[in-house]
C-alpha positions in Angstrom: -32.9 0.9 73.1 -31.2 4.1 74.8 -31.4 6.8 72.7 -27.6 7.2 72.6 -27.0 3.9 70.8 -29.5 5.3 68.1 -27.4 8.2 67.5 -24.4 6.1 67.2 -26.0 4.1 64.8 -26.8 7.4 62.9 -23.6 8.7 63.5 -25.3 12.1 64.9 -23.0 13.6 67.6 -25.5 16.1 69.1 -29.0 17.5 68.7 -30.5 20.6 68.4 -32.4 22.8 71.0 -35.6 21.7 69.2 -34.6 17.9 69.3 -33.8 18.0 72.7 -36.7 19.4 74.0 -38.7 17.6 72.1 -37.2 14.1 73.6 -37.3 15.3 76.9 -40.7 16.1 76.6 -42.0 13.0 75.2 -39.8 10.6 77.4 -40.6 12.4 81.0 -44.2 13.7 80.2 -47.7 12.2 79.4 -48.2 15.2 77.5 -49.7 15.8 73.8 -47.3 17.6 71.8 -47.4 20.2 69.2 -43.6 20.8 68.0 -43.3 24.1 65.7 -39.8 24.0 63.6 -38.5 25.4 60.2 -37.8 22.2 57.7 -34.7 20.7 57.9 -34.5 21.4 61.3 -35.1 17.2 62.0 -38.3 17.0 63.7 -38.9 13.5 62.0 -35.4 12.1 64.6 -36.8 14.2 67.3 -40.3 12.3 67.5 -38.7 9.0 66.4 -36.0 8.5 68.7 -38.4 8.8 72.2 -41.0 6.9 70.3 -38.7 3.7 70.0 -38.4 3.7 73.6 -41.9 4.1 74.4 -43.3 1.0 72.3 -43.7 -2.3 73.2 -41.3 -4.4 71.1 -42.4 -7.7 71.7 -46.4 -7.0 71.1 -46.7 -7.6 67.7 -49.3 -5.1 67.1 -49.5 -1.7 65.6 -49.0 0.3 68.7 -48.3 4.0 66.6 -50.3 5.7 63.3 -47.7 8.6 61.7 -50.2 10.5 59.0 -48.6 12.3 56.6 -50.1 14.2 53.5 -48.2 12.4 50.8 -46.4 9.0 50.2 -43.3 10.9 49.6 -42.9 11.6 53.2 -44.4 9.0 54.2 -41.5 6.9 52.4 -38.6 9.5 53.9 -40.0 9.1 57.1 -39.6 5.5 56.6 -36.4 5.1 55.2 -35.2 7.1 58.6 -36.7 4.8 60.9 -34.8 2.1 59.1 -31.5 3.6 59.2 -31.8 4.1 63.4 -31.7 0.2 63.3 -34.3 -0.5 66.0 -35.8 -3.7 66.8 -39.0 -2.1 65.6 -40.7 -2.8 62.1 -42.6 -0.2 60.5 -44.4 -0.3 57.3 -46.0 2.3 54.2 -49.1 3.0 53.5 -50.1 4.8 50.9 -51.9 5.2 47.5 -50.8 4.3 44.0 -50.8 0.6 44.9 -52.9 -2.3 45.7 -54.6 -1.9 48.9 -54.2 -6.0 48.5 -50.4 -5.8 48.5 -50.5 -3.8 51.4 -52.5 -6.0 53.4 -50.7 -9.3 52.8 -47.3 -6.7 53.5 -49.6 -6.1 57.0 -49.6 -9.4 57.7 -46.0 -10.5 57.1 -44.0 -7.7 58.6 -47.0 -7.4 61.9 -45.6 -3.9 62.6 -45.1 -2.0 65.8 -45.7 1.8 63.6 -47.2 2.8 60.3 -46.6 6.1 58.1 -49.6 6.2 56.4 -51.6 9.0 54.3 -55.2 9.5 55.7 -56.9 8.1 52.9 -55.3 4.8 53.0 -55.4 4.2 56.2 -59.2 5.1 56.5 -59.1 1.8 54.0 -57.2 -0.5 55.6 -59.1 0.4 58.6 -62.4 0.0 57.3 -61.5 -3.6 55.7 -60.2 -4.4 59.1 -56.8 -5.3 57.9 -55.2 -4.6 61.2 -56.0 -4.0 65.1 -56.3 -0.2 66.4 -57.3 -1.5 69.8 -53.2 -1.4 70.8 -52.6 1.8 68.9 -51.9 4.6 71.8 -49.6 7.1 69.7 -50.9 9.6 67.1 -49.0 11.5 65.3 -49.6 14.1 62.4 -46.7 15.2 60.5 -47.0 18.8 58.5 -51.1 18.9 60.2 -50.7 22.2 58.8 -50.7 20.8 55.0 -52.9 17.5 55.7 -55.6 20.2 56.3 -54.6 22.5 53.5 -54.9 19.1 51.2 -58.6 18.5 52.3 -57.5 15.6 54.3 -59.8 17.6 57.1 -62.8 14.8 57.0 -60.6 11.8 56.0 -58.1 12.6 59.0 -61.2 13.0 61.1 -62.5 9.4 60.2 -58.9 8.2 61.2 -58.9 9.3 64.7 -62.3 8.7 65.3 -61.5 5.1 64.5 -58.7 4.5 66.9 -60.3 4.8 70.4 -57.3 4.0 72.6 -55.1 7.1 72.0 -53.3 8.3 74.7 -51.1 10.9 73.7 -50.9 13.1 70.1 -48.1 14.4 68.5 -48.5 16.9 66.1 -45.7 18.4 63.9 -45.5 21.4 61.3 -42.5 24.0 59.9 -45.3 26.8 59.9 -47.2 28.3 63.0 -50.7 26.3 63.7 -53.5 28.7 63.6 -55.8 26.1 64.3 -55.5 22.8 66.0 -59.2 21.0 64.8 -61.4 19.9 67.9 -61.4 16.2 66.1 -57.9 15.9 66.8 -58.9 15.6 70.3 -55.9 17.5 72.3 -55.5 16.8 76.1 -53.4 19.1 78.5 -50.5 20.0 75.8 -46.8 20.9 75.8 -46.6 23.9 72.6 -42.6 23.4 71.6 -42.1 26.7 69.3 -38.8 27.2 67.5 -40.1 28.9 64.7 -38.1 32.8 64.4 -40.4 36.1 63.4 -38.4 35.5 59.6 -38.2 31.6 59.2 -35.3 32.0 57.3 -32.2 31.2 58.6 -29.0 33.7 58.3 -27.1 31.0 56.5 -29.4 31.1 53.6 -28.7 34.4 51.7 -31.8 35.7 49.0 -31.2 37.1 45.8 -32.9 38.7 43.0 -32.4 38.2 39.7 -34.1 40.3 36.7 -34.8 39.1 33.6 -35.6 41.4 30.8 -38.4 39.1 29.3 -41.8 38.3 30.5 -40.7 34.9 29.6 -38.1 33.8 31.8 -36.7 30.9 30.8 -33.8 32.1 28.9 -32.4 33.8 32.0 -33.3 30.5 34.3 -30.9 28.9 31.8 -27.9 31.3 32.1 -29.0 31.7 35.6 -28.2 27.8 35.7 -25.0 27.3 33.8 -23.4 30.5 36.2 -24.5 27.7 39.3 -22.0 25.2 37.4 -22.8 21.7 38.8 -24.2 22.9 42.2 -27.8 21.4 42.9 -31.0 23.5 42.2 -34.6 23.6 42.8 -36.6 25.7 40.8 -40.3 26.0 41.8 -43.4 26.7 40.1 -46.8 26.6 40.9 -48.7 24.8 38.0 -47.8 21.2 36.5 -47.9 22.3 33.0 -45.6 25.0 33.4 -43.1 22.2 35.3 -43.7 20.2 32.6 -43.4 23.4 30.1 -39.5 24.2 31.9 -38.3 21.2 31.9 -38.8 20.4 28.5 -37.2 23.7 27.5 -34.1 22.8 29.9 -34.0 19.6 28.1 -33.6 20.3 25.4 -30.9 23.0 25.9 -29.0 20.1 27.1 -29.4 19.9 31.1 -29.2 17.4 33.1 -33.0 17.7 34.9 -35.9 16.2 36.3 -39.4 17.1 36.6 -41.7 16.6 39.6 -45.3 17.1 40.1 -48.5 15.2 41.3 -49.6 14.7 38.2 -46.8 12.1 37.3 -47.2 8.4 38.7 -45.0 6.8 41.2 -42.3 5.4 39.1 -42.2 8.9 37.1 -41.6 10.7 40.5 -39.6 8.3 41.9 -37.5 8.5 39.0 -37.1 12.0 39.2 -36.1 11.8 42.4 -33.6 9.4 42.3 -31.6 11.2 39.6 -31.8 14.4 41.7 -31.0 12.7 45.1 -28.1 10.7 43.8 -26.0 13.5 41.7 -27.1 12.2 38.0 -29.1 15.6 37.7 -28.3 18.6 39.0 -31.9 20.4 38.5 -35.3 19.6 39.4 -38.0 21.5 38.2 -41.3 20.8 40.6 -44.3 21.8 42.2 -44.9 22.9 46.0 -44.9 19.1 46.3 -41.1 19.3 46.5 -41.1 21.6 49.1 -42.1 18.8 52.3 -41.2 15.8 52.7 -38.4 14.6 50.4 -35.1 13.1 51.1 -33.2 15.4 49.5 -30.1 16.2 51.8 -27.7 18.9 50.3 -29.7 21.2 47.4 -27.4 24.7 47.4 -29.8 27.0 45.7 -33.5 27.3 45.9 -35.4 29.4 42.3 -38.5 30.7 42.6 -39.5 31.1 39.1 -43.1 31.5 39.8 -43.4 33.5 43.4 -44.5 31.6 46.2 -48.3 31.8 46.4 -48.1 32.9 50.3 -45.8 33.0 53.6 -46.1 29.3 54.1 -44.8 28.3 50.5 -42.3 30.8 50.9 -41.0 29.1 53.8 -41.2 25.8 52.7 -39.2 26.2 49.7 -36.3 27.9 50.7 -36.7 25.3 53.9 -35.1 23.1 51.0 -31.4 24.4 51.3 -29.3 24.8 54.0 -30.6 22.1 55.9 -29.4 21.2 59.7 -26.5 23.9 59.8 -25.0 23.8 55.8 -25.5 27.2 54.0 -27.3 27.9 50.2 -28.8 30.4 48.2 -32.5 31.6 47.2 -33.3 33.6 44.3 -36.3 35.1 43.2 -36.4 35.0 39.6 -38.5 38.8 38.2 -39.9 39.3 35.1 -40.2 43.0 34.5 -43.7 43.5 36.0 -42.9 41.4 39.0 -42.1 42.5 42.5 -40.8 40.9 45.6 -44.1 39.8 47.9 -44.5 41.8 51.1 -44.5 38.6 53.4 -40.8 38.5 52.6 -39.2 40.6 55.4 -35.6 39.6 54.1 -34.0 42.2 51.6 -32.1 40.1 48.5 -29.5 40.8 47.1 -29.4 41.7 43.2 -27.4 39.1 41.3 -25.7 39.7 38.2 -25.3 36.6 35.9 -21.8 36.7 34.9 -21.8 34.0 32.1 -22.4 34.7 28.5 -25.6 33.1 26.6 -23.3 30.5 24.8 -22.7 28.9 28.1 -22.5 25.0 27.9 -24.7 23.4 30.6 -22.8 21.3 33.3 -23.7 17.8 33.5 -22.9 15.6 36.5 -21.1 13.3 37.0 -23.2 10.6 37.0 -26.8 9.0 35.2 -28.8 6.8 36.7 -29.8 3.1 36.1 -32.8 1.5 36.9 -32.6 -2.3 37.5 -36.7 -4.1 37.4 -36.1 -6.3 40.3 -36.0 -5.6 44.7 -35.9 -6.7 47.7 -38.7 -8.8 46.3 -36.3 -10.8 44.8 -34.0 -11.2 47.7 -31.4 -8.3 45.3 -29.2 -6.6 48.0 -27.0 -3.4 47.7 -24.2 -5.8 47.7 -25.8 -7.7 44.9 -26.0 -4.7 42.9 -22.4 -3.8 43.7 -21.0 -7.2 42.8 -22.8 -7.5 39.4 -22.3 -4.3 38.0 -18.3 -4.7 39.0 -17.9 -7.9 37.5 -20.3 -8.0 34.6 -20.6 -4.7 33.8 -16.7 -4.0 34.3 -17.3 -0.8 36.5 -14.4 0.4 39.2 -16.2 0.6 43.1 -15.5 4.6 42.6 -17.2 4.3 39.5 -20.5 3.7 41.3 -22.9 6.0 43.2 -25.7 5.7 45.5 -27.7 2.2 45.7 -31.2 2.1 46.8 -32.9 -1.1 46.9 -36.8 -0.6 46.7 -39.6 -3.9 47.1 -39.8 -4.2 43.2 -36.9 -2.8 41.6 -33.6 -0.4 42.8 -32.1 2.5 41.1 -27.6 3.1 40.9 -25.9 6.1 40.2 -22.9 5.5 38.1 -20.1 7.3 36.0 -22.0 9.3 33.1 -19.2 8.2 30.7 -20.1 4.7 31.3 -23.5 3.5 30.9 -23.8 2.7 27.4 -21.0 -0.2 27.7 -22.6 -1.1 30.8 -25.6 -1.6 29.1 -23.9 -3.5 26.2 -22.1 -5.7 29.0 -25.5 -6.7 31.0 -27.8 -6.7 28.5 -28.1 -10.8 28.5 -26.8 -11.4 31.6 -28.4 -12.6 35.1 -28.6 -10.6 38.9 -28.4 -13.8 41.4 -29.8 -15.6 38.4 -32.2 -13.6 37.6 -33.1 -12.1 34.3 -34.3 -8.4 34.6 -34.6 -5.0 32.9 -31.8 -2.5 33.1 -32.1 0.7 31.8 -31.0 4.4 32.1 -33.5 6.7 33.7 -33.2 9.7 31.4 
């Protein structure tokens, strides 16, 4: 499919300098390719968009490995190749699931690409649940963190078991100091778009003081002077995210938290709240700084300072994505300073609202319903039941997203407890399932 068809489909009407080149260079070279790029720049489209062209649609064989460091990006990644409406199927493969599931998945769906996490694959691999005798495309999204992660041996074990690669693809938002010999890198085209700062002038930084070594009563008048605008606010340990967000809670915000020590369906839900507008604050980890869907987040707190350059870059890397504009504050306790590696000079920012402050809530909560694509339950499905059993208005109902065991709707905040009362016994395409709000 000509690549300008998939960017009708996406309803893209141009590409970036980085984009471009990268196309060009992966449609008219043989080349392996390293592609340097600040996040949110859209590397994922530029190496998906040639690669579409360059498989073999009608060879029912896994003919392309994406490794990723986490099954969050390995699911955004995912979710964009299915939007670009190729003839190509593509499947997940990650941890946190039955390695059984996936192979009967395998099996069924006989994909052309997978977006898998090292270890995972390494499995499938080693059970010989698929063929790596047609795979020719490697490509290692963020190798930077994969090797940060201690994915170093597992991703080793990976390549070693795919002997027909013929070209390598290698992605990251931070300069590569090292490129492992394992990877196995012929004659290379280097694409780097990265800038000496990173940042880009539509971001602006602050600083905000806070006249406690405990911070969190500033974050939360810090907050409620943002209104309803989106925020991140980063941390570096899980207790502490755990710590915050309780606190925020209870003061009566809208938030949720995200860290690797929740399972799936705690993250997922967490993420679906933020993504769809039925919370306006997530409190996470440097796990929410790669690889998540999240497309317009206007300000960026660093509550706990970014451990190094990289972090740094990566966090704020969450605003202002493709060529919208948003904020970044570092939030100071009195003994705290702004880290060298920051070359940008914030701003001081004055929190103009008074303690009292209410906390904005969105405009919408999120539902979780216990059935998917599994059971044959469409976006229209969803649409259609909620409408006429649970007597919502279309305009009364958010983002759908329709996962293999069970999909998650935004819808109005002042709603959900008759909609609850109005589904509780009733049936989705005959059906009886759970429906609940994600709180």
């Amino acid at each position: 499919m000509e690549i300008e068809n998939l960017l009708q489909k996406l309803h893209i009407d141009s590409l970036n300098e980085m984009q471009s080149q990268t196309i060009e260079t992966l449609s008219k070279s043989d080349k392996d390719v390293v592609v340097l790029s600040a996040t949110g720049s859209g590397k994922t489209l530029a190496y998906l968009l040639p690669l579409v062209n360059l498989l073999n649609p009608s060879l029912d064989e896994i003919q392309t490995v994406v490794l990723v460091p986490g099954r969050e990006l390995a699911l955004q990644t995912y979710d964009v190749f299915r939007t670009m409406g190729s003839s190509l199927k593509a499947i997940c493969l990650y941890g946190g699931r039955a390695t059984m599931d996936e192979h009967r998945e395998l099996r069924k769906i006989k994909p052309h690409i997978v977006f898998a996490t090292p270890g995972r694959i390494n499995d499938h691999i080693d059970k010989g649940n698929f063929s790596v005798y047609n795979v020719k495309y490697l490509v290692i999204d963020e190798f930077d963190k994969c090797l940060k992660m201690g994915f170093r041996d597992e991703m080793c074990d990976v390549i070693g078991k795919l002997p027909n690669i013929e070209r390598r693809i290698l992605l990251s938002a931070t300069d590569a100091n090292e490129i492992p010999s394992f990877v196995n890198m012929g004659k290379t085209a280097r694409l780097d778009f990265l800038s000496d700062t990173q940042i880009p002038d539509r971001i602006i930084i602050y600083k905000v003081y806070s006249p406690d070594k405990d911070k969190l009563e500033t974050l939360a008048r810090l907050l409620c002077d943002f209104g309803d605008s989106s925020t991140i606010v980063f941390l570096n340990f899980r207790d502490s995210v755990d710590r915050v967000t309780d606190f925020l809670y209870e003061k009566g915000f809208s938030v949720s938290g995200f860290h690797g020590g929740k399972d799936q369906k705690e993250r997922e839900d967490a993420l679906y709240k933020f993504r769809n507008g039925s919370a306006n604050v997530l409190v996470g980890t440097d796990l929410a700084s790669r690889g998540l869907d999240i497309p317009e987040v206007d300000n960026i707190i660093h509550y706990h300072l970014p451990i190094g350059n990289d972090e740094y870059i990566h966090r704020v890397g969450r605003t202002a994505r493709w060529q919208s504009t948003g904020r970044a504050f570092f939030l100071l306790s009195p003994d705290e300073t702004i880290p060298e590696y920051v070359k940008e000079k914030p701003e001081e920012y004055v929190i103009s609202n008074p303690v009292s402050t209410t906390p904005p809530q969105p405009r919408m909560v999120t539902l979780y319903i216990g059935k998917g694509k599994k059971n044959k339950l469409s976006k229209g499905d969803i649409l259609g039941f909620l409408c006429k059993k649970g007597g919502l208005a279309a305009n009364e109902i958010g983002r759908i997203d329709v996962k293999e065991r069970c999909s998650y709707v935004a819808i109005a905040r002042n709603r959900w407890q008759e909609v609850l009362n109005r589904t509780a016994n009733e049936k989705i395409k005959g059906i009886k399932t759970i429906i609940e709000r994600i709180r």
